[in-house]
C-alpha positions in Angstrom: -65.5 -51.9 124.9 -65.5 -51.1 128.3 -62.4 -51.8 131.0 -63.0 -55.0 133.1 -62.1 -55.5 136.5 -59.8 -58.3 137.4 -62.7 -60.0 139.3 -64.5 -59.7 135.9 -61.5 -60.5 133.5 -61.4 -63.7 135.9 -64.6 -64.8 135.0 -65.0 -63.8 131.7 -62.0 -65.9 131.3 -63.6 -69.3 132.9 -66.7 -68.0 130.3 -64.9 -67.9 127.3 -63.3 -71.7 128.2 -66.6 -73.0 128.8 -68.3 -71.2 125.5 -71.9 -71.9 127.5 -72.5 -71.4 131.6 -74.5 -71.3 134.4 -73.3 -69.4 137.3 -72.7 -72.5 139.3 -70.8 -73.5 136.0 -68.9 -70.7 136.6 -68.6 -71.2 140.1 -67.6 -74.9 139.8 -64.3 -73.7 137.8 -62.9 -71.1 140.2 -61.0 -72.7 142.8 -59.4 -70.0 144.6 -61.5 -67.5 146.8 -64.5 -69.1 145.7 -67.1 -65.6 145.7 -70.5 -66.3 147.1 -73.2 -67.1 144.5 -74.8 -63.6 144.4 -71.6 -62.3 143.8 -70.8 -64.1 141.1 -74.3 -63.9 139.7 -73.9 -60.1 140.0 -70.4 -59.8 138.1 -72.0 -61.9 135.4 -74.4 -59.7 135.3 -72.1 -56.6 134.9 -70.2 -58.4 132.3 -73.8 -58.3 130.1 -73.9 -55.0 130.6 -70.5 -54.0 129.4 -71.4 -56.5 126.2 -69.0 -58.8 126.9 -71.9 -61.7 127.3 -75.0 -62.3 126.8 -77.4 -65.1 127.9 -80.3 -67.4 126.9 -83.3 -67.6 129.7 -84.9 -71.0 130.7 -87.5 -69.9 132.8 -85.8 -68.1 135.5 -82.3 -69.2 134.9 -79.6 -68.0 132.7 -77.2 -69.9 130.5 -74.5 -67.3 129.6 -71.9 -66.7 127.2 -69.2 -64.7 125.1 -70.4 -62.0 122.4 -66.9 -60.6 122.7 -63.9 -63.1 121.4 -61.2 -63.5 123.4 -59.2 -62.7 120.6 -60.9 -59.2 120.5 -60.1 -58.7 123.7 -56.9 -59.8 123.8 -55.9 -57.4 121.0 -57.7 -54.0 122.9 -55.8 -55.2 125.9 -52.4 -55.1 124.4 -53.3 -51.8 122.1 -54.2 -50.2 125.7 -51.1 -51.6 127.7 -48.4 -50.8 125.0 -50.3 -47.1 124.6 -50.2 -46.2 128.3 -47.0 -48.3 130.1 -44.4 -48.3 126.4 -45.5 -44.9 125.0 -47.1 -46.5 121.7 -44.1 -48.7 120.6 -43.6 -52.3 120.0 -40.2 -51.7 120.3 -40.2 -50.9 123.6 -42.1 -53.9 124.4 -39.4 -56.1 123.3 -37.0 -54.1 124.8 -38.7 -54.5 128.1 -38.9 -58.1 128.0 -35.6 -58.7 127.0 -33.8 -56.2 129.5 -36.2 -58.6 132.1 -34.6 -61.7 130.4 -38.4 -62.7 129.4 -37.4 -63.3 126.1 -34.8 -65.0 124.4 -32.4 -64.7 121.9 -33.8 -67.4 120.0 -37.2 -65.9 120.4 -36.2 -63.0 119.0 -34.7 -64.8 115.7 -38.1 -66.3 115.6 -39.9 -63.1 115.9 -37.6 -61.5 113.0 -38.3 -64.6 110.8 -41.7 -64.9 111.2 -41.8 -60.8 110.2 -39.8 -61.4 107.3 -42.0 -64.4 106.3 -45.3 -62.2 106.3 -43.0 -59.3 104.7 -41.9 -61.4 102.0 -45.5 -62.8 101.3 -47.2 -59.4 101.3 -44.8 -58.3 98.5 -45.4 -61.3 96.1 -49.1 -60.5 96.6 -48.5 -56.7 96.1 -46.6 -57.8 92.7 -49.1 -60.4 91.4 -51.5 -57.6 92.2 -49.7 -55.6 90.0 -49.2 -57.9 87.1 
């Protein structure tokens, strides 16, 4: 998956809320620095060729949309952020947001119970697997 700009993690973002667009669909949703049309036809564009999107053609115009989930995304995004700003570790994530006070300390209990919740589960499946 290739890197996106922020101009094209913008729209791919309006893209994936709409499911289906036109680039004046796309152009009817961004309300800040509104890009001329060609512009924004052009990054749309550029997001088909990195295979984030694809399109179906009635007759000259395009109706775009997502081949790439913004789950999918979302998780190459954080793989590639915690590899190159926290050297690799989750922990240092966490410890980043909470020496930024970004995080809670009821957060955290959460976090620690919802990983001893799936912990917990995978064992009883690992033991019924057994059995």
């Amino acid at each position: 998956m290739e890197k996106l700009t922020n101009k094209e993690e913008e729209i791919m973002h309006i893209i994936w809320k709409l499911e289906k667009a036109f680039v004046k669909d796309v152009m009817a949703e961004i309300t800040d620095d509104q890009p001329h049309y060609n512009t924004l036809s052009t990054i749309i564009r550029n997001l088909e060729e990195k295979g984030y999107v694809s399109y179906q053609a009635y007759g000259k115009t395009h109706q775009y949309f997502p081949i790439v989930s913004k789950e999918a995304y979302k998780k190459r995004f954080m793989s590639t952020a915690i590899e190159n700003y926290f050297n690799n570790s989750y922990k240092n994530v966490v410890s980043f947001f909470a020496k930024e006070e970004k995080i809670s300390i009821d957060e955290l209990k959460e976090i620690i119970a919802l990983i001893e919740t799936k912990n917990a589960v995978g064992k009883d499946s690992k033991k019924s697997e057994t059995h």
